[in-house]
N, C-alpha and C positions, 0 to 999 in steps of 0.2 A: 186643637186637633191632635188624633194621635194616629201617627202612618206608619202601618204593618204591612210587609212585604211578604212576601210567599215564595218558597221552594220545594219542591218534590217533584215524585216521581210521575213519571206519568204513566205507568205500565202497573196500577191498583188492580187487582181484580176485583171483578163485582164486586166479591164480598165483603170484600172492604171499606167501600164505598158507604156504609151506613155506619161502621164504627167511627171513619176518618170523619165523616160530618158531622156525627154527634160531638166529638172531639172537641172540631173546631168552635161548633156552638157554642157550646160550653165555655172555651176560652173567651171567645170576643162577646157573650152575652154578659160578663162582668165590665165593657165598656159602654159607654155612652154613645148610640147610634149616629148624633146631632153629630158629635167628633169624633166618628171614624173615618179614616181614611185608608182604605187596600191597593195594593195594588198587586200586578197580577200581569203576568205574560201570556195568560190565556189559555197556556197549553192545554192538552188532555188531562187528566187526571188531577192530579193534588192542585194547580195550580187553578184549573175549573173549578173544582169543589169550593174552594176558598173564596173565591170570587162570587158564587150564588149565596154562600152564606153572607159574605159583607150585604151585599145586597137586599136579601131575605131582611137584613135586621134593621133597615135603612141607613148601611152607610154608605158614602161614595166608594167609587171606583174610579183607579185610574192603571186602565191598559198599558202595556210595555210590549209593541211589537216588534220584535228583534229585524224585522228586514220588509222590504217593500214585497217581495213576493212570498213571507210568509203563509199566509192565509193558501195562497193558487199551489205551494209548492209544498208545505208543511203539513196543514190542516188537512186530516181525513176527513172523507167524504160521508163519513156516516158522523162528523162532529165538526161540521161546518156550521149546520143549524144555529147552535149552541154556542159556535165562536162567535158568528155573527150577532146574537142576541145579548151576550154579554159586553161583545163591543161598544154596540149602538147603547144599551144600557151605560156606557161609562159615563162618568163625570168629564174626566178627560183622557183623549188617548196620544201615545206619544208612539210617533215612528222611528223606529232609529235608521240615521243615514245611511243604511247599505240596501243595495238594490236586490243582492243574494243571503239567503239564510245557510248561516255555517258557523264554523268555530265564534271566528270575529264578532257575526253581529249576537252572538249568543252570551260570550263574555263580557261585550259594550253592554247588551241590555240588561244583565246580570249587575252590572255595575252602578246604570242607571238605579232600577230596583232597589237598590243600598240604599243610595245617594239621597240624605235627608230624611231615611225613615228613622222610627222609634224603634223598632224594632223588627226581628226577622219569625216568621213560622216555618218549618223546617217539616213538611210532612215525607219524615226519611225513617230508613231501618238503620241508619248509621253506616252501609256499606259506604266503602271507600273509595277517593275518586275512582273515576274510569279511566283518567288520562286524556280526555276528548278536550277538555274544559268546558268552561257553559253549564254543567252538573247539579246536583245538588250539595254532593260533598264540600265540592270546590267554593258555592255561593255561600253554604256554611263557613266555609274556614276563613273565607274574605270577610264576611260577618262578623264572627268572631275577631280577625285580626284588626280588624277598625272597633271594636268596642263596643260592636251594637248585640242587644240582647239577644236571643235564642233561644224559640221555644220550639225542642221537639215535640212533634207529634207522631204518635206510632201507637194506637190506644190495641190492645187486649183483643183480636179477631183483625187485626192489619197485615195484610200482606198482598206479597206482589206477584200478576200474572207470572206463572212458571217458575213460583221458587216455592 
């Protein structure tokens, strides 16, 4: 089995949205579907994208929900559908122990996400942390600082709402 985690952003604009997936295709159609493993916080954006395509290609999924009230408190209302279908979709889902979504359980589930994969996909411009933690830059650089590989992705027509 080969388990690829996922980072970005979640603020793609539409247009985006078709280069990032091609993207992704492309990368994980060079693996064996029988032995893929994603996983996926679920978010909006890069972190959804990634997750239909594992899927799309039949591989498992495994969720990473940062907090119990995630979903009621986090998820927009116009992409609850979508969280919900990829959820129930997983292989397996994992909660993490906090009952509030914030810094904590964003870095814990960040951590989680690492922890045992082959490798990370980074759907990032390269901008630099925010300072919030929980980020992409920051899951990058923890990535990087334990050894594990990093593929950005950022393909040719990628960009983010309002830049």
């Amino acid at each position: 089995m080969v388990t690829i985690a996922v980072t970005g952003h979640m603020d793609l604009a539409d247009e985006a949205v078709g280069p990032v997936r091609a993207a992704l295709r492309d990368l994980l159609a060079s693996l064996r579907p029988d032995a893929l493993v994603g996983r996926s916080c679920l978010a909006r954006g890069a972190d959804t994208l990634f997750a239909e395509e594992v899927l799309s290609l039949g591989g498992l999924l495994t969720a990473i929900i940062p907090s119990r009230d995630y979903r009621e408190t986090v998820v927009r209302p116009a992409d609850l559908a979508k969280f919900d279908v990829l959820r129930d979709a997983a292989a397996e889902v994992v909660v993490m122990p906090y009952e509030h979504a914030g810094r904590a359980a964003y870095e814990a589930a960040n951590r989680k996400l690492l922890q045992g994969a082959d490798r990370l996909m980074a759907i990032w411009d390269g901008s630099a942390p925010t300072g919030r933690g929980g980020g992409t830059a920051d899951t990058v650089a923890a990535a990087r600082s334990a050894g594990l590989a990093v593929d950005v992705v950022w393909p040719s027509g990628a960009f983010r709402s309002g830049t």
